[in-house]
N, C-alpha and C positions, 0 to 999 in steps of 0.2 A: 286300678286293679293291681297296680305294682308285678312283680313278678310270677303271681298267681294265677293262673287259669280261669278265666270266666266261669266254664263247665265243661262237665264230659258226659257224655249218654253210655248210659249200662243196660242191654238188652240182657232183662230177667224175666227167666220165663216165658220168655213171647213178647213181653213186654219193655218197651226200652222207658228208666228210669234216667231223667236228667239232675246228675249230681252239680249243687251248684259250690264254686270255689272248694274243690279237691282238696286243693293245699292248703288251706287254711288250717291252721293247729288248734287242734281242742285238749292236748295235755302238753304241756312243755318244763313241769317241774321237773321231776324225775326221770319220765320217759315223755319222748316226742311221737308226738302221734296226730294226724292230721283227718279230716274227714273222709278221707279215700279209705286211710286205713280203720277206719272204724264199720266204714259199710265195708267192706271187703271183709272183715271179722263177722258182722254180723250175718255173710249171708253165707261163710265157711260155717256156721253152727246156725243153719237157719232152722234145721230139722228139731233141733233141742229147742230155740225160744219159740219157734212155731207151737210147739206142743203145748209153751206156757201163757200164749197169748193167741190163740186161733179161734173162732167164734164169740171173741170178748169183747168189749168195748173196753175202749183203751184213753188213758189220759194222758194226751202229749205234754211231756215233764220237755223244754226244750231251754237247753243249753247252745242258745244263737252263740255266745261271746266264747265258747268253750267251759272245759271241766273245771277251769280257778274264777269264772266267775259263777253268778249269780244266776239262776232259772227262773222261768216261769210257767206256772201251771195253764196248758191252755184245754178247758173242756171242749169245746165246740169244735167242729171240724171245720179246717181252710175252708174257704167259698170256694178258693182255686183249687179244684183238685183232681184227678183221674174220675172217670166216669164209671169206673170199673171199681173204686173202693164202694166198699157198703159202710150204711149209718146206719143207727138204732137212735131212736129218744130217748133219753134216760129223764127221770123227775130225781128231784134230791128232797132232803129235807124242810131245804126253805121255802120249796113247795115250786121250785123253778124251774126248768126241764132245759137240757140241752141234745145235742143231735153229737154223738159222738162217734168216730172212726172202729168199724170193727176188721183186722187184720185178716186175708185168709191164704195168704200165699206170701213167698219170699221176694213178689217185686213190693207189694205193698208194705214189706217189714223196710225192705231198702228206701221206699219213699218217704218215711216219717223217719229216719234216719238222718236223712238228708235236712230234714226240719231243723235237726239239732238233738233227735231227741237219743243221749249219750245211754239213756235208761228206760227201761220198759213199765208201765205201769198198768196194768189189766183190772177190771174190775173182777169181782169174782159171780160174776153172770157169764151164760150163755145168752146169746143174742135171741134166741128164741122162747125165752124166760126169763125176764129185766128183776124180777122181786125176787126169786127164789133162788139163793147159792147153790152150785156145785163145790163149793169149797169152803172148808174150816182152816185157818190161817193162825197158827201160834207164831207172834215174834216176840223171839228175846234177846231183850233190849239191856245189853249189863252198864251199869253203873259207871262211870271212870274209876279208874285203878283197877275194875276187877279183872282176873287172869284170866284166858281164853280155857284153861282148862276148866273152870268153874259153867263156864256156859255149856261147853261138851257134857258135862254132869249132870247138867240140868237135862240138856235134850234127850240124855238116855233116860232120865224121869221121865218125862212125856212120854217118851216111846214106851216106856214098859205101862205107866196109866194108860194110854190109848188102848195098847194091844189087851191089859183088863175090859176093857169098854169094850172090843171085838172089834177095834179099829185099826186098819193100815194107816202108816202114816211115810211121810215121805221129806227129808231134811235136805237143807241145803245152805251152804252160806251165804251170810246177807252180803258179802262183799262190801263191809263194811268193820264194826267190831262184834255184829250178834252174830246168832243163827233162825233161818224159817222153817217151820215146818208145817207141810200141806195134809191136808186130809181128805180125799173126796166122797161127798156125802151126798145120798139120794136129795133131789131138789123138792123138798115138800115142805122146807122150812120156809119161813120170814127171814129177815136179816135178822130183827129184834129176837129172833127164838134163838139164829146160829152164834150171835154175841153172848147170850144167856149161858147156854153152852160154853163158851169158851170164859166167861166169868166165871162159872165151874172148876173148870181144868185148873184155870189161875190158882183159884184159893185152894184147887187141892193138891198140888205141886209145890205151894206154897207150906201147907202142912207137914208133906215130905220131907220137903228140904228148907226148914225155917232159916238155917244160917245160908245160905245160900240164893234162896227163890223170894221172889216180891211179886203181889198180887197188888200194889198198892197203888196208886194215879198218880195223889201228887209226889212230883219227885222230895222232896223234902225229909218224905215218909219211907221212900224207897232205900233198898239196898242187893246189894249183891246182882242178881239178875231178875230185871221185867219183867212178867209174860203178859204183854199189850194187847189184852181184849177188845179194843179199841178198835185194832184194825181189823173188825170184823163188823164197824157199825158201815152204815149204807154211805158212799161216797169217798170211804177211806181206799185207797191202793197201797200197794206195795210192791217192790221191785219185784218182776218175774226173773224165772230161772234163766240164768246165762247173760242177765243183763249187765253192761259193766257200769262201774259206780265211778263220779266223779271223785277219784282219789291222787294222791302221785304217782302210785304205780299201776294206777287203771289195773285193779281189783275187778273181779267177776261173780256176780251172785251163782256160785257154782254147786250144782246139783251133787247128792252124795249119797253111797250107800252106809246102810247105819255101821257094818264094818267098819268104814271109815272113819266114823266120828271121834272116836278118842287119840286117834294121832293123827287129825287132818290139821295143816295148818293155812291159813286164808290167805298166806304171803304169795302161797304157791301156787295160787289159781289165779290169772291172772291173761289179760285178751290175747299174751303172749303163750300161754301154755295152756288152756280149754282146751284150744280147737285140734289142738294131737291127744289130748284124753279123750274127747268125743271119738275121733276117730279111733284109737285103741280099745277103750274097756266098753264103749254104746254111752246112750244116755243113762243113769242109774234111775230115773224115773219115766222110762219108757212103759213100765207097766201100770201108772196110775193109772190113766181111764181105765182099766179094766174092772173094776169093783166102785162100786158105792157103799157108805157104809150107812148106818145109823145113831142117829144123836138121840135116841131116846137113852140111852144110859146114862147122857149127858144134862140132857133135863131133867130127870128124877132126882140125878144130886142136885141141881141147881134149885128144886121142890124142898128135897131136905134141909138145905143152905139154908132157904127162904122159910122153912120152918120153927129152925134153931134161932131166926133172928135177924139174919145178913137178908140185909136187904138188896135191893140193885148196887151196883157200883159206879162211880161217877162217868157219865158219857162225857163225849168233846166237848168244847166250850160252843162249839152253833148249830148243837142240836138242844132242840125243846125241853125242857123240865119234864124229865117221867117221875109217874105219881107214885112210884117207888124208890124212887133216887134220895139220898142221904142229898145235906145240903152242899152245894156244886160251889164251894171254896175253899181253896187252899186250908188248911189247919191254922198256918201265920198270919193267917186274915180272916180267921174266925172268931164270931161273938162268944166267948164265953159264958155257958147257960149253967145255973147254979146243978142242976139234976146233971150232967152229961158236960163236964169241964174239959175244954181243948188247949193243951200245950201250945200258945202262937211260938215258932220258927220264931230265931231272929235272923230273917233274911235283909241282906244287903243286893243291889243289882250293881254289879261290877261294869258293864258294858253292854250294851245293842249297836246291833250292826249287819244291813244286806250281804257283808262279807265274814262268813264265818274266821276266817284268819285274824280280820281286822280284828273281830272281835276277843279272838284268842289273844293276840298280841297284846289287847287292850287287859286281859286278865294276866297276866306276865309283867304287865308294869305295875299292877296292883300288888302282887305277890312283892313285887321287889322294894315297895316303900311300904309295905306290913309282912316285913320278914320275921319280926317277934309273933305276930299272930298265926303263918303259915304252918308255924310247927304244930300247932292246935289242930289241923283240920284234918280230919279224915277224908279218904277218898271219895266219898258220895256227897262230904261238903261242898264241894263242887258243883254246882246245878248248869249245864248246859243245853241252853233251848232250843230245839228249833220250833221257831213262830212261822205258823201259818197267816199271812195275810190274803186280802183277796185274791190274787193270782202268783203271788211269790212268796215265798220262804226266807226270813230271816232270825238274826243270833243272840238271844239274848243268851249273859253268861250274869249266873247269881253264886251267892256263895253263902251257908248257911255258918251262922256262929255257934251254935249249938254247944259246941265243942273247945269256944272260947272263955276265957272267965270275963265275967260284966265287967272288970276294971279294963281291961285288954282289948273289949272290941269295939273297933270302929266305926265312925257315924258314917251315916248315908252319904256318900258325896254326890258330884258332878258324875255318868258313868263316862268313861274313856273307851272306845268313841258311846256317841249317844245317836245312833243314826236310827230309831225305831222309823218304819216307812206307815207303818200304820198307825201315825202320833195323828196326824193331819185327818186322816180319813175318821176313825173315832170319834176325832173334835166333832166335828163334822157333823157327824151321827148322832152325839148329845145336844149341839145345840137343833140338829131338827126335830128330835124329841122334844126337848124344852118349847119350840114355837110349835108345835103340834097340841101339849100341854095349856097351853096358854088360849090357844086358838079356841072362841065360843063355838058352842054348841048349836048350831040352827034349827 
């Protein structure tokens, strides 16, 4: 145990939570911060994350090793756990169901805390309603190099599109380099109908502000600022409000009123200075639940969309082929059909790696032995991934030549590092297809 404390017990509520190894650090870049002080933050603004995760089922995102390493996503709830937390079943699209934790008080925020988990991630169901959202979810997701003031431009377009549609909406920073913004909507949708909707918004924000806004999936195609329809298909999360982000300066996904927006800056919220804004100005999204709205305004345009032409937009990679979905590959790895000709990307993969740093590092020694090529790339040449694997997240970094001349770009190499976690699992995958394949019929 070395100099660390075993544990300590925190009576919250009535309830005593056992915090285990206090001391152990989960930030030590920039700022030092240990697990005591991160449940001590969370339950100084329990009132605020309460609001954003209470009757939800929740997906423990847990950072055992701390904020500089690597998480994992765990759906199912501990076997070991209070008697007193509540589950729900949730089904996904793979057609597989899990039992997940629903929060309703501030010892239970403090005991998956304790788990590791440095971020919050809620579904956007009520427990009493697993299919149908209380919530519309716009993230935007900007490019590298773009400015923070281009994203604030963007969110005041949404705001003023929603408030056409006869929608509140409700912003906050991702505590990262976007912005989210919430919308709460009568529960009589699908997931499938609330994504449709926000496939909508996308392309017509996108119209708006063409230099600026991207409706577009693959990054290749993208520029300026996202707006990720995506995270509104079933099984996606996103950090809730007040959650802090594994960053150096432990950043906080911090609630905001739309005054705010155009001179908020994301440095300034942070697990050190929330919780005296909380206490001085209230929460700025104390009054969503009060109104529900309606997406039928939103599906009529997504009717007209679908009239003009634009069909579905491309879903995740593990969810099913919908029978209106364009085809679900990248552009740079598309067949070229003589009627409907596709530009392939000359994409290079620079690095994979469980450790985004790593993988950064590894894109920094690339740059440094193609410093003639470097000056060619624009900022969204850059392609930074994060991969979803079956329970962790890892880095791939690519880098589009688009913007090279053919004499000047370089071949594919080895990437630096090359640690994909999901190379083996894959394999794996194909060859029991191939003996499934193979396997007679009886």
């Amino acid at each position: 145990m070395g100099k660390q404390e075993a544990s300590e017990v925190l009576s919250v509520g009535g309830r005593e939570i056992r915090i285990s190894h206090p001391e152990k650090l989960y930030f030590s870049e920039k700022v030092r911060l240990t697990k005591r002080d991160l449940v001590q933050y969370y339950l100084s603004i329990a009132s605020g994350a309460l609001a954003g995760i209470q009757d939800r089922p929740i997906v423990l995102k847990r950072f055992v090793n701390g904020a500089e390493k690597p998480a994992f996503y765990q759906k199912r709830a501990p076997e070991q756990r209070p008697a007193w937390l509540r589950t729900v079943t949730l089904s996904f699209p793979s057609g597989r169901t899990a039992e997940e934790i629903v929060i309703d008080d501030a010892a239970g925020l403090a005991w998956i805390i304790n788990l590791g988990c440095i971020e919050l991630h809620p579904h956007p169901v009520r427990a009493s309603d697993l299919e149908h959202p209380d919530e519309l979810r716009i993230d935007l997701d900007p490019v590298p190099g773009v400015p923070w003031p281009d994203v604030c431009r963007v969110a005041l377009e949404v705001q003023a599109f929603l408030q056409e549609a006869g929608l509140l909406s409700w912003p906050k920073t991702s505590g990262s380099r976007g912005m989210h913004i919430y919308v709460r909507i009568e529960q009589r949708w699908t997931f499938t109908e609330v994504r449709r909707a926000a496939v909508a918004l996308s392309r017509a924000i996108e119209r708006r502000a063409p230099e600026i806004a991207s409706s577009k999936w693959w990054k290749e195609e993208r520029h300026g600022v996202f707006l990720d329809y995506n995270q509104n298909a079933k099984d996606r999360t996103t950090c809730s409000a007040y959650s802090v982000r594994p960053v150096p300066d432990a950043r906080v996904s911090a609630p905001l009123r739309w005054s705010e927006v155009p001179d908020c800056d994301p440095a300034e919220l942070t697990i050190f200075t929330v919780p005296k804004r909380l206490t001085e100005i209230g929460d700025p999204h104390a009054g969503m639940n009060d109104s529900h709205g309606s997406l039928e305004p939103l599906l009529e345009l997504a009717a007209r969309d679908e009239a003009e032409g634009l069909g579905d937009a491309p879903w995740p990679p593990h969810f099913r082929k919908m029978e209106s979905e364009g085809p679900r590959v990248a552009p740079s790895r598309a067949k070229s059909k003589p009627k409907s000709p596709r530009i392939k990307m000359p994409l290079i993969v620079v690095a994979n790696s469980s450790d985004k740093n790593a993988a950064l590092a590894g894109l920094e020694r690339w740059k440094a032995r193609q410093a003639g090529v470097v000056e060619f790339l624009a900022p969204e040449d850059v392609l930074v991934d994060s991969m979803r694997g079956r329970s962790s997240t890892w880095t791939r970094v690519r880098v589009n030549l688009q913007h090279v001349p053919e004499s000047l770009r370089p071949p594919q190499e080895a990437p630096d590092p090359d640690d994909d976690p999901t190379r083996e699992w894959r394999q794996w995958s194909k060859e029991q297809a191939r003996t499934r394949k193979k396997k007679p019929k009886s």
